[in-house]
C-alpha positions in Angstrom: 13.9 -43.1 -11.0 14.1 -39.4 -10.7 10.6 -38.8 -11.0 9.9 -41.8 -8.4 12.4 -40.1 -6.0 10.4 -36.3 -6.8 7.6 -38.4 -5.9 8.6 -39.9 -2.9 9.9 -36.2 -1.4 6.4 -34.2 -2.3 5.0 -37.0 -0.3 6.8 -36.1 2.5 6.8 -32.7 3.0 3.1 -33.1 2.9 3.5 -35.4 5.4 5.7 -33.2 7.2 3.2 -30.1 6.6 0.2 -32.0 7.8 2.1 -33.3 11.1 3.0 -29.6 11.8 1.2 -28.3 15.1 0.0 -25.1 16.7 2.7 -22.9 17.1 5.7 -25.5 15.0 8.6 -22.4 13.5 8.3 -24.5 10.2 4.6 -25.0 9.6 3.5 -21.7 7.8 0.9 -21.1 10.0 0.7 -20.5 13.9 -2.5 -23.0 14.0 -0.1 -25.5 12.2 -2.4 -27.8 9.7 -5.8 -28.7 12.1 -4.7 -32.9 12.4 -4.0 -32.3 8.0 -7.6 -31.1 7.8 -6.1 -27.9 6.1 -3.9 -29.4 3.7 -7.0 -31.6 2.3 -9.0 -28.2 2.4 -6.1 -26.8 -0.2 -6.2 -30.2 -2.2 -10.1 -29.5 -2.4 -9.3 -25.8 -3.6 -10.2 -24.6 -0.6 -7.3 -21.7 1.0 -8.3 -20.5 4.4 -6.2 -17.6 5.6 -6.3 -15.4 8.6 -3.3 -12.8 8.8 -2.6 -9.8 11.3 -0.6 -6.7 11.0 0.2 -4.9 14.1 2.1 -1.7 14.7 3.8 0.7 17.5 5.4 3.9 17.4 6.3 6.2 19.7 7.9 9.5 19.4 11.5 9.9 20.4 12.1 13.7 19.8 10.1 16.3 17.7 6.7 16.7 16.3 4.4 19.2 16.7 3.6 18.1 20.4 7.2 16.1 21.8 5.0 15.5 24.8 6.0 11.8 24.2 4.1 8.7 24.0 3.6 5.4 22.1 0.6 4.4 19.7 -1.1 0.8 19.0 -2.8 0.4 15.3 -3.4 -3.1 13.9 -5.3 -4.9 11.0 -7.0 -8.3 10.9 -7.4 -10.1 7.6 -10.1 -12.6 7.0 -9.9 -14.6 4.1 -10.6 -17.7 1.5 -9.0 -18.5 -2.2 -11.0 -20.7 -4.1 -9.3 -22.7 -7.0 -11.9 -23.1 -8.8 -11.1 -25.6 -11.4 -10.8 -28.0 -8.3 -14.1 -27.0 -7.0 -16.3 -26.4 -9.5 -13.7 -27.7 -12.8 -13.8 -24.0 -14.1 -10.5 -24.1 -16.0 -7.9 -21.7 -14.8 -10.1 -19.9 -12.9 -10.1 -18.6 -8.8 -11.8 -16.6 -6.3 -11.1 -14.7 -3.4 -13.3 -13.3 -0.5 -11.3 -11.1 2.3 -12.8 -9.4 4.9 -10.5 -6.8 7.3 -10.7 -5.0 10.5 -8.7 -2.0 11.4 -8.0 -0.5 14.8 -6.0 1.5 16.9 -4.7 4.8 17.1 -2.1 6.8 15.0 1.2 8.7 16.8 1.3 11.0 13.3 -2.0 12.8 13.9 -1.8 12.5 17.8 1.7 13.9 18.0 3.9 14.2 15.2 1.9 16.7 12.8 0.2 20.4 12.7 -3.4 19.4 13.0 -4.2 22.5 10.7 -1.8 20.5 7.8 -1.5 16.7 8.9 1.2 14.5 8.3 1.4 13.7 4.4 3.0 10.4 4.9 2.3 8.2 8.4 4.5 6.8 10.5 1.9 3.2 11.2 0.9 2.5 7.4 -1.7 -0.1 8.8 -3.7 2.4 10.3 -6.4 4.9 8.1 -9.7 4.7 6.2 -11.9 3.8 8.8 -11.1 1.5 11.5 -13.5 -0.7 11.0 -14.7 -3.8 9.6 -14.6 -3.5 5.8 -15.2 -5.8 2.3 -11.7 -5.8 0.8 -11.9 -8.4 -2.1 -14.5 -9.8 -3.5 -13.4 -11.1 -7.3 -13.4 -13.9 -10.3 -10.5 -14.4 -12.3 -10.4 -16.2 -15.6 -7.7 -17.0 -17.8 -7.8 -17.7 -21.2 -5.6 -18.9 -24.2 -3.6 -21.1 -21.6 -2.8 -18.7 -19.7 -2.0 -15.3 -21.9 -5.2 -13.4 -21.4 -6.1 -12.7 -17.8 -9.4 -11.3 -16.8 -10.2 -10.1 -13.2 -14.0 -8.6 -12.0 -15.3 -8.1 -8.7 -14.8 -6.0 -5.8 -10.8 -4.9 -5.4 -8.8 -1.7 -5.2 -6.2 -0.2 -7.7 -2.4 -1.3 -5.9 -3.3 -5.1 -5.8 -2.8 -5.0 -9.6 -1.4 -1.6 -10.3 1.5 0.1 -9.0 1.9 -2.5 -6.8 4.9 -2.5 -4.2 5.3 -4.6 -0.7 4.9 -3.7 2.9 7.6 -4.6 4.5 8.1 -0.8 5.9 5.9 0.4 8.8 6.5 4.1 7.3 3.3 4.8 4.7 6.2 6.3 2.5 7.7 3.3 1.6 4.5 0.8 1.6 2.1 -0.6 -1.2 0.8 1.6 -4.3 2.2 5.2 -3.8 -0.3 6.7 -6.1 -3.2 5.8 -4.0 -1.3 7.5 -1.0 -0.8 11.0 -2.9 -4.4 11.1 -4.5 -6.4 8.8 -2.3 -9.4 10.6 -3.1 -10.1 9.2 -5.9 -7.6 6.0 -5.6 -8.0 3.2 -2.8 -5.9 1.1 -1.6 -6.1 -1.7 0.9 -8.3 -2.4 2.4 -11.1 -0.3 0.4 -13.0 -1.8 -2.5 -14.9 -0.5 -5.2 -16.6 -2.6 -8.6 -13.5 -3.0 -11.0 -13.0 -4.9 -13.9 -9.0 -5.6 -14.8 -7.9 -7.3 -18.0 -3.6 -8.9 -18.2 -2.0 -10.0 -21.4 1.0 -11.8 -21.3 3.2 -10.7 -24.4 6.0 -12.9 -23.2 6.7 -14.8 -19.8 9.0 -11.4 -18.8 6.3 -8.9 -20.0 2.8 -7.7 -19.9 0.3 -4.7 -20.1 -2.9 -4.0 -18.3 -6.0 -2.1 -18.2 -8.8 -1.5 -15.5 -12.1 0.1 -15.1 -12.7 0.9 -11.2 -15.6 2.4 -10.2 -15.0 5.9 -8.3 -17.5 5.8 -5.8 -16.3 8.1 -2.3 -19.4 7.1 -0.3 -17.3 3.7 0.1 -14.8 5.2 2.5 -17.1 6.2 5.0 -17.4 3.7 7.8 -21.1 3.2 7.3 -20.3 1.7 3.8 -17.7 -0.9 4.5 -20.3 -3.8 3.1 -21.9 -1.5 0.4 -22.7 -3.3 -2.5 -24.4 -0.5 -4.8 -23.2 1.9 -7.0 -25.4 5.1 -5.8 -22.8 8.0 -5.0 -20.6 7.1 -8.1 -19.4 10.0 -9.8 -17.1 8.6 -11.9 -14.6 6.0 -13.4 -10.9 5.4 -12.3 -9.1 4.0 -15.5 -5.4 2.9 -14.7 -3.0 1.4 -17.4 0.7 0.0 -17.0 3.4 -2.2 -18.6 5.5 -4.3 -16.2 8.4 -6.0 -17.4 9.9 -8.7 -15.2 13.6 -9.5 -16.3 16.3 -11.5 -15.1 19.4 -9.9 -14.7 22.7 -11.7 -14.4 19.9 -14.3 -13.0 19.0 -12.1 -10.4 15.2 -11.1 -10.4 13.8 -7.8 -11.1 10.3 -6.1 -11.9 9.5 -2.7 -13.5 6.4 -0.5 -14.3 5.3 2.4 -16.0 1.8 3.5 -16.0 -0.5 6.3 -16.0 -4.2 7.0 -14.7 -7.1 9.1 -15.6 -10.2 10.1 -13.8 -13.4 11.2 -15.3 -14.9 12.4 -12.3 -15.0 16.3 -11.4 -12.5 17.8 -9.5 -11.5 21.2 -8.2 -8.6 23.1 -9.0 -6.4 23.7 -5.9 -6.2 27.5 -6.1 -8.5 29.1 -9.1 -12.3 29.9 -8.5 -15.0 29.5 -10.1 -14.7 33.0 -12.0 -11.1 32.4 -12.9 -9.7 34.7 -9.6 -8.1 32.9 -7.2 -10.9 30.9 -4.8 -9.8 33.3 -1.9 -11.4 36.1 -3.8 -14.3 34.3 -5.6 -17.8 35.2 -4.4 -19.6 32.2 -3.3 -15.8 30.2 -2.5 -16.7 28.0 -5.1 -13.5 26.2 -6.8 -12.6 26.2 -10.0 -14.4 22.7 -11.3 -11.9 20.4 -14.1 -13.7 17.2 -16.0 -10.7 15.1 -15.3 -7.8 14.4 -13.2 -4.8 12.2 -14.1 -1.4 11.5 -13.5 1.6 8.6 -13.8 4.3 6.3 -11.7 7.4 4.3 -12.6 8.3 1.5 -10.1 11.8 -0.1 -10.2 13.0 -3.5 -7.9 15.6 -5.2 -8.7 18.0 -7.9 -7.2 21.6 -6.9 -7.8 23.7 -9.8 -5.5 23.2 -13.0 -4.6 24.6 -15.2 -1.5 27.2 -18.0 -3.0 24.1 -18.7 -5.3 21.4 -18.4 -3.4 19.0 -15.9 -4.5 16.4 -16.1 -1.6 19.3 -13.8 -0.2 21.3 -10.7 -1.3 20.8 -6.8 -2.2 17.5 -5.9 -3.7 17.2 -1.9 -4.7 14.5 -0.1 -5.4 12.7 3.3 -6.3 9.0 5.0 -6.7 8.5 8.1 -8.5 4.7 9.4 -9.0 4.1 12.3 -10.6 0.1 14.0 -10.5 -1.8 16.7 -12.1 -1.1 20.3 -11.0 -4.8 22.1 -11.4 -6.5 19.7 -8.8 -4.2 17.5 -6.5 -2.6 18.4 -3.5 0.7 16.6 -4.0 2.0 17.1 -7.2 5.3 14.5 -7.3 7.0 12.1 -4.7 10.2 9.8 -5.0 11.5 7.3 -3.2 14.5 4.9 -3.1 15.9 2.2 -1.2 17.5 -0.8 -0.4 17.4 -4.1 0.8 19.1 -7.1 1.9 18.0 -10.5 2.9 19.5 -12.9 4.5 22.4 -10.9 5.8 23.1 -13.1 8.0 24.5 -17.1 7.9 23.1 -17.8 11.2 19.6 -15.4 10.3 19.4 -16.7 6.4 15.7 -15.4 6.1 16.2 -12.0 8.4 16.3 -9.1 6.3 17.2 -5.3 6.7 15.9 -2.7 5.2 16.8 1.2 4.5 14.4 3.8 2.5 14.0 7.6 1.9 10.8 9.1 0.5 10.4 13.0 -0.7 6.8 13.8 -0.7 6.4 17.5 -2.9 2.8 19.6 -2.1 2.0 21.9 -5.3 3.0 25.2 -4.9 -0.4 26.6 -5.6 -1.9 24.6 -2.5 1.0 27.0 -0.7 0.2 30.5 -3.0 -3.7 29.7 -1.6 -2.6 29.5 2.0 -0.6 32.6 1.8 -3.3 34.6 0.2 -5.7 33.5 2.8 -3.7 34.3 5.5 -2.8 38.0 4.0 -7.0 38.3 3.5 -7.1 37.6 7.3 -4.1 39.6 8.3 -2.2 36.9 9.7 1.3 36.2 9.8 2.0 34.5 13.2 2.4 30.7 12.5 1.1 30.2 16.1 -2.2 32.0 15.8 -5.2 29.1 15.4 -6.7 30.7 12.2 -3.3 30.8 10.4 -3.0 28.3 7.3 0.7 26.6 7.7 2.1 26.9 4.5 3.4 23.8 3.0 6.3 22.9 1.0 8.0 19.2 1.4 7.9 16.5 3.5 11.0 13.9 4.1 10.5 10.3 5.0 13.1 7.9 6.4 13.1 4.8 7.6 15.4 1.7 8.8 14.5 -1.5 10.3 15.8 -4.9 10.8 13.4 -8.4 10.3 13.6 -11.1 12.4 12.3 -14.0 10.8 10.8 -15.6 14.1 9.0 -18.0 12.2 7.5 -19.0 9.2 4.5 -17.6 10.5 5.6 -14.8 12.8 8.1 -11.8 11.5 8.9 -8.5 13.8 10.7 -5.6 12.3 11.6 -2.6 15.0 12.5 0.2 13.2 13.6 4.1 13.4 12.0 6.6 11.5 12.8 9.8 10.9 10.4 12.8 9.8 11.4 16.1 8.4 9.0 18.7 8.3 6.2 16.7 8.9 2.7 17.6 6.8 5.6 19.8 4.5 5.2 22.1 7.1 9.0 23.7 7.9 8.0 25.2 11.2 7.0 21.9 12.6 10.1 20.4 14.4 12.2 17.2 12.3 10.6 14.2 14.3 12.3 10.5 15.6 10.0 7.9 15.9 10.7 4.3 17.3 8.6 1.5 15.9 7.8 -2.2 15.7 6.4 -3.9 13.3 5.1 -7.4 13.3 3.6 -9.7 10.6 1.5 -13.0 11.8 -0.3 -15.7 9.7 -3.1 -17.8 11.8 
């Protein structure tokens, strides 16, 4: 009886998803389901999605120009999932194909930072690496030995599988794989791709460990090569490890990682030359060269409350620390923490609100290079052109509110706030209004 009843109710909210329409607040897309042909498409296998991401900020007070105005940056997402054991009766195996487009403009390099330094973080996370049409995912996945051994190859970037964290915050700080924000020169993160092979294994249903091989290739951020297939300009391998345990405390979830990353490709020391003197005073300017560049994260979330039982709502903290190799990178350690809540709110039970606040740390040798330069040239007035600012640390903050319109349609206005933007103390503590809104077609 109870599984005729079960039955009877996955019948109708079938029913009920294939009868939704364009624009129905419960259908999960703003199309609604095409007359049902897109819920027989997913019985087939077949997943269709097309999602946007658009962004606005404007600058309140601050920056390195307060001459104030408001910036537009946006992201289109093009994609299929393929299950193929449906399609082709490949057991336990999928496919994905995603295609993205990026445009718009950015209020951190067009008013909030020192175009000498930049702005470390940014305060519209959507925009960056091209804005362009690019080949995001491309990838097979296999499991094996029902389930435990999970194999991934294709075209894909580090932070879908590897310090992975959401998006829900407009500020870069505070959104998706923090170690591909503080070395992104040899880590990419949506929406760049590169060949990579990942392997999972499941050790229990609360833990596993994983390993990848990603090609590190930088011709692939230029705009030219957003469909570039081959591997000419590679000049090295990206090789990322991590264990994630997913518990459940006091039946609340949580997730953690730990992992580290090593790079085989060159790279150049921040501040020696290549004759051991610091690069200021080498002949030639040629830096220092290392074989190998590394570094290492931990990511904490975890639920700590629920609302009279329901855990779709409730307190969820959470923290990033990344910590990266001193000879060659730029930004040597960043943490973050955070909260939030969903649900906070009887009559808005799938709203959320969320608080966070990032330190981003440049390596004091990037600032002991600056300062020698400057000596070299005689200059000590921060508003002479030719001075290098010197850089120390750069504060992120962010708070924002999410209205669940729809199922389909969430905006999130927010208020950011910036404190020495690009690390840069002479740079004036910035306030930046946003909105942030999430659509699925």
């Amino acid at each position: 009886m109870i599984g005729q009843l079960t039955a009877l109710a996955a019948l109708g909210l079938a029913g009920s998803v294939q009868a939704a329409g364009a624009f129905d607040p419960e259908s999960k897309w703003m199309t609604g389901d095409w007359d049902g042909t897109r819920t027989e498409l997913l019985e087939k296998g077949y997943d269709f999605t097309l999602e946007y991401v658009g962004e606005v900020a404007g600058n309140l007070k601050g920056g390195y120009n307060d001459d104030k105005t408001a910036r537009y940056s946006d992201q289109f997402a093009l994609g299929v999932k393929l299950d193929l054991e449906k399609i082709l009766g490949w057991n336990d195996a999928e496919a994905r194909l995603t295609i993205t487009e990026r445009s718009g403009r950015n209020l951190s390099n067009d008013r909030i930072s020192d175009p000498r330094a930049g702005h470390l973080s940014s305060v519209q996370e959507v925009w960056g690496r091209g804005q362009t049409w690019r080949l995001t995912q491309m990838w097979v996945k296999q499991k094996y030995f029902d389930g435990a051994l999970d194999v991934k190859v294709g075209r894909f970037g580090e932070g879908e599988d590897f310090n992975s964290f959401p998006c829900d915050f407009q500020n870069l700080a505070f959104c998706g794989s923090q170690v591909g924000n503080w070395v992104g020169d040899i880590w990419y993160n949506w929406p760049v791709s590169q060949w990579a092979l990942r392997v999972k294994y499941n050790i229990t249903p609360e833990f596993f460990a994983q390993i990848g091989v990603y090609e590190q290739n930088p011709s692939y951020l230029e705009t030219g090569n957003a469909f570039k297939l081959s591997g000419s300009g590679t000049e090295g391998m990206i090789l990322p490890v991590e264990l994630v345990w997913s518990p459940q405390v006091n039946a609340l979830p949580g997730e953690y990682r730990v992992g580290y990353y090593y790079s085989t490709a060159k790279a150049d020391d921040v501040y020696e030359g290549a004759d051991g003197q610091p690069q200021p005073l080498t002949p030639g300017g040629e830096f220092r060269s290392h074989s190998s560049k590394h570094g290492w994260w931990v990511v904490a979330q975890q639920q700590v409350t629920s609302h009279n039982g329901d855990v779709s709502r409730g307190l969820n903290v959470f923290a990033n620390l990344t910590v990266h190799d001193k000879d060659t990178n730029t930004v040597d350690n960043y943490q973050q923490v955070g909260v939030v809540y969903k649900g906070p709110f009887d009559a808005r039970p799938k709203d959320d609100i969320g608080f966070g606040v990032a330190r981003i740390h440049v390596n004091d040798d990037v600032k002991k290079r600056a300062q020698l330069v400057n000596d070299l040239n005689g200059i000590d007035d921060y508003d002479n052109p030719a001075f290098l600012p010197i850089r120390e640390t750069e504060y992120n903050a962010e708070l924002y509110y999410g209205v669940h319109v729809t199922n389909w349609l969430t905006v999130r206005p927010n208020l950011q706030y910036v404190k020495h933007p690009g690390a840069v103390d002479e740079v004036d503590d910035a306030i930046v209004a946003g909105v942030k809104i999430q659509s699925v077609f």
